[in-house]
C-alpha positions as CSV (number, residue, x, y, z in Angstrom):
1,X,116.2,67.0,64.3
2,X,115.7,68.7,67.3
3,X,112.9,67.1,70.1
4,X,111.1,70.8,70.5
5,X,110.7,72.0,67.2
6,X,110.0,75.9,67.3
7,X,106.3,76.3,65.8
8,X,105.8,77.8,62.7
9,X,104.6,81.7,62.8
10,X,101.4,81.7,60.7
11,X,101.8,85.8,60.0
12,X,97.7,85.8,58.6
13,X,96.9,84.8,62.5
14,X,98.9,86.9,63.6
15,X,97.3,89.9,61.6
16,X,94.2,88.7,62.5
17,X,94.6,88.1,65.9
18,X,96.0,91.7,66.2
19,X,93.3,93.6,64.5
20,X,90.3,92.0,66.6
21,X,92.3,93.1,69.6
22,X,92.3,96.7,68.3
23,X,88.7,96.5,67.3
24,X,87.6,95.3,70.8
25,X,89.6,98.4,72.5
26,X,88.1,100.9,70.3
27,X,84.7,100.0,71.5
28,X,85.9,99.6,75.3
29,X,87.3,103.5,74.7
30,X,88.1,104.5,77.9
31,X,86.3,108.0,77.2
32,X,83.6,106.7,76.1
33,X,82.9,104.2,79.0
34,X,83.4,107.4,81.2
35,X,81.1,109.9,79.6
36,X,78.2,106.8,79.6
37,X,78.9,106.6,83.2
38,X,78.1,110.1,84.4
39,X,75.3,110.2,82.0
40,X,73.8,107.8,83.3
41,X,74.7,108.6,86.9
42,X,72.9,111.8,86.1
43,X,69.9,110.4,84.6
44,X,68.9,108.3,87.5
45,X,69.7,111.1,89.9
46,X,67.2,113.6,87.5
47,X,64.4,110.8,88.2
48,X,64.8,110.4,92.0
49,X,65.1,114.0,92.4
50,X,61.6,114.3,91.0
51,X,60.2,112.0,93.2
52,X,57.4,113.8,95.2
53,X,59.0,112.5,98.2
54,X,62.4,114.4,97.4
55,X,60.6,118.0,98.0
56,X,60.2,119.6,101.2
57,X,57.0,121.1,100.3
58,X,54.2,119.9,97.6
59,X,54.5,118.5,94.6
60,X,57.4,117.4,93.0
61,X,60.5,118.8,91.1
62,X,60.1,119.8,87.4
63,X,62.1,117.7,85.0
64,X,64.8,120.4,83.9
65,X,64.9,121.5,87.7
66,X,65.7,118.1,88.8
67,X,68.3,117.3,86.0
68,X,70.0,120.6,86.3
69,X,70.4,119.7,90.3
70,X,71.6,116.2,89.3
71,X,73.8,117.5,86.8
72,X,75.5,119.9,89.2
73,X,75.8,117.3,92.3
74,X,77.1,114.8,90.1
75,X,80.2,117.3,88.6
76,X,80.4,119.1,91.9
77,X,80.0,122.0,90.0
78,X,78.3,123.6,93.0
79,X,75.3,125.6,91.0
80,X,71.8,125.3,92.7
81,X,68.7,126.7,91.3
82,X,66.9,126.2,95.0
83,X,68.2,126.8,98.4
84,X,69.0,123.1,98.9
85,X,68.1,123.2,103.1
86,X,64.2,124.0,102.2
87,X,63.5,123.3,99.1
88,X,64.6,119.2,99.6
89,X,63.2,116.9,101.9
90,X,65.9,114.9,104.2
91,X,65.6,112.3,101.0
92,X,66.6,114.9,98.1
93,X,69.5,115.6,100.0
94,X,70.3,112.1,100.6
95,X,70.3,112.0,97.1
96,X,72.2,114.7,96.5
97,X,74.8,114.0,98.8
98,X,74.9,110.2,97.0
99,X,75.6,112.3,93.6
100,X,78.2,114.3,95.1
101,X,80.2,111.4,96.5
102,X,80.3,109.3,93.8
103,X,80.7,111.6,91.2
104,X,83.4,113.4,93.3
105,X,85.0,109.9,93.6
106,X,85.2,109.4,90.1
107,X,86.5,112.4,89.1
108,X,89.3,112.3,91.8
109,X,89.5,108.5,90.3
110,X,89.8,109.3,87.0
111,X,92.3,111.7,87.5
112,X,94.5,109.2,89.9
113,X,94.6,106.6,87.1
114,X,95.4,109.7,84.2
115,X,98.1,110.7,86.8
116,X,99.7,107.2,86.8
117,X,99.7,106.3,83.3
118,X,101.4,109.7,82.1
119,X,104.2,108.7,84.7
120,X,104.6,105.6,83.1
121,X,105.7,108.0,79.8
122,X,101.5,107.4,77.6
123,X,101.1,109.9,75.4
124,X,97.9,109.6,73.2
125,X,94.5,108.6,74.1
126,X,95.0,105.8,71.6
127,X,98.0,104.6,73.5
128,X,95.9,104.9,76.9
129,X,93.5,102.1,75.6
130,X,95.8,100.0,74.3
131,X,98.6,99.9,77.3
132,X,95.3,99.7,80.0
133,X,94.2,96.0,77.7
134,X,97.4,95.2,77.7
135,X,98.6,95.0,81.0
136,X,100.9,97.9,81.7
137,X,98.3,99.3,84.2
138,X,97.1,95.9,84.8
139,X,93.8,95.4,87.2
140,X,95.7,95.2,90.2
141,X,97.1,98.7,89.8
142,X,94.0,99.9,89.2
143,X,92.4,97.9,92.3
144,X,95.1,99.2,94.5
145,X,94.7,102.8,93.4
146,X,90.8,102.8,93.9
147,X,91.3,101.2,97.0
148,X,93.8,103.7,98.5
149,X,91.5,106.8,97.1
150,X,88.6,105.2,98.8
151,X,90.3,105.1,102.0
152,X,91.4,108.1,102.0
153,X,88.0,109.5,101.1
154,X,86.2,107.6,104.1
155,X,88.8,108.8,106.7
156,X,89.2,112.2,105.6
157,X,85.5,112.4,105.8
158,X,84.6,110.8,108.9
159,X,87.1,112.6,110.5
160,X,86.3,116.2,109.6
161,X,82.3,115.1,109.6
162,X,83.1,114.6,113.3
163,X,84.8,117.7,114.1
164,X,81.5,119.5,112.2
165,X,79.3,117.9,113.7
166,X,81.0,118.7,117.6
167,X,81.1,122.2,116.7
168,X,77.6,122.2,115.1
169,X,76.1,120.5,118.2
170,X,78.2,122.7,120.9
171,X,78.3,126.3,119.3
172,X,75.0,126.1,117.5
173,X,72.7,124.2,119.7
174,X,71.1,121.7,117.0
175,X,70.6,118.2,118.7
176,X,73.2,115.6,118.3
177,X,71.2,114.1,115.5
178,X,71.0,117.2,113.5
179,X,74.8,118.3,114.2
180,X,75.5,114.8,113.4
181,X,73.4,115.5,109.9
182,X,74.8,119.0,109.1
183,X,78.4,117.5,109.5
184,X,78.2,114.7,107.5
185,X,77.1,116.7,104.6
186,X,79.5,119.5,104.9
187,X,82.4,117.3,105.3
188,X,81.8,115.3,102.0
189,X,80.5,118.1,100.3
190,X,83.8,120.3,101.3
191,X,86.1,117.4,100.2
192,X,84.7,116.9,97.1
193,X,84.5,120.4,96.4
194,X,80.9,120.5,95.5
195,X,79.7,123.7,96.8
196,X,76.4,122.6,97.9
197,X,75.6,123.5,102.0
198,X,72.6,123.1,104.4
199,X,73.0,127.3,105.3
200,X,70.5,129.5,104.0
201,X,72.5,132.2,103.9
202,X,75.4,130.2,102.8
């Protein structure tokens, strides 16, 4: 008899094993864990955004107001129901500015990661789930990737909030703080396509 005897394959195990794997990656669904995100992203952007202190005048934003300004920040959809310069204080359009960024990051994320699974030949959504728990886009892909995007992102935006901000403070005398201000928004709201400005008139 041989000294390493091949173990005996017990198929019911097997079957088992296999369906409890499936089970776990149809509630992890990709799409799912997505869609929660940004809801939720959204949400908590609503509430700040009716915080008193988020208005530039009195009072504080209505509940639909605030959600719809969330909602559009978030998606860099670039719809606004108030001209975002005086209607927010310098904290609503912190917050805005928050939404835009990290929703524009995970939409330029999301579509990164889509990009390089269908080069590795995926096809269904179903197959998406199952190759990401497997290991064929393993963690450190997906670390590397996000990693990459993010500094991009950072340089990208420094570098053109500088430029912004020089011309803001040269051409259209606003102190250095303010320039500094105006570009910084512009620049990530320009790169993630968000359509929101500081400009009355646009």
């Amino acid at each position: 008899t041989p000294k390493n005897p091949s173990p005996i394959i017990n198929t019911s195990e097997v079957v088992a094993r296999t369906q409890s794997q499936q089970a776990r990656i149809s509630t992890r669904s990709p799409t799912r864990t997505i869609v929660i995100s940004f809801a939720v992203l959204c949400a908590v952007g609503a509430l700040l955004l009716m915080l008193p202190v988020m208005r530039a005048g009195s009072g504080s934003a209505s509940p639909g107001f605030a959600l719809f300004t969330a909602v559009s920040a978030t998606t860099v959809t670039g719809l606004t129901v108030a001209d975002t310069s005086t209607y927010w204080s310098l904290a609503g359009q912190i917050t805005i500015l928050v939404l835009i960024q990290v929703g524009g990051f995970g939409i330029q994320a999301l579509g990164t990661l889509w990009i390089l699974l269908l080069n590795r030949k995926l096809g269904t959504a179903s197959r998406l789930a199952t190759q990401a728990e497997t290991g064929v886009l393993t963690q450190g892909d997906v670390r590397q990737v996000l990693t990459g995007l993010a500094v991009i992102t950072v340089t990208v935006e420094a570098v053109v909030a500088v430029l912004l901000g020089t011309r803001f403070w040269l051409h259209y005398d606003l102190s250095l703080l303010e320039a500094g201000w105006q570009g910084t928004f512009h620049s990530i709201s320009a790169f993630n396509n968000a359509g929101f400005a500081l400009a009355s008139d646009s």
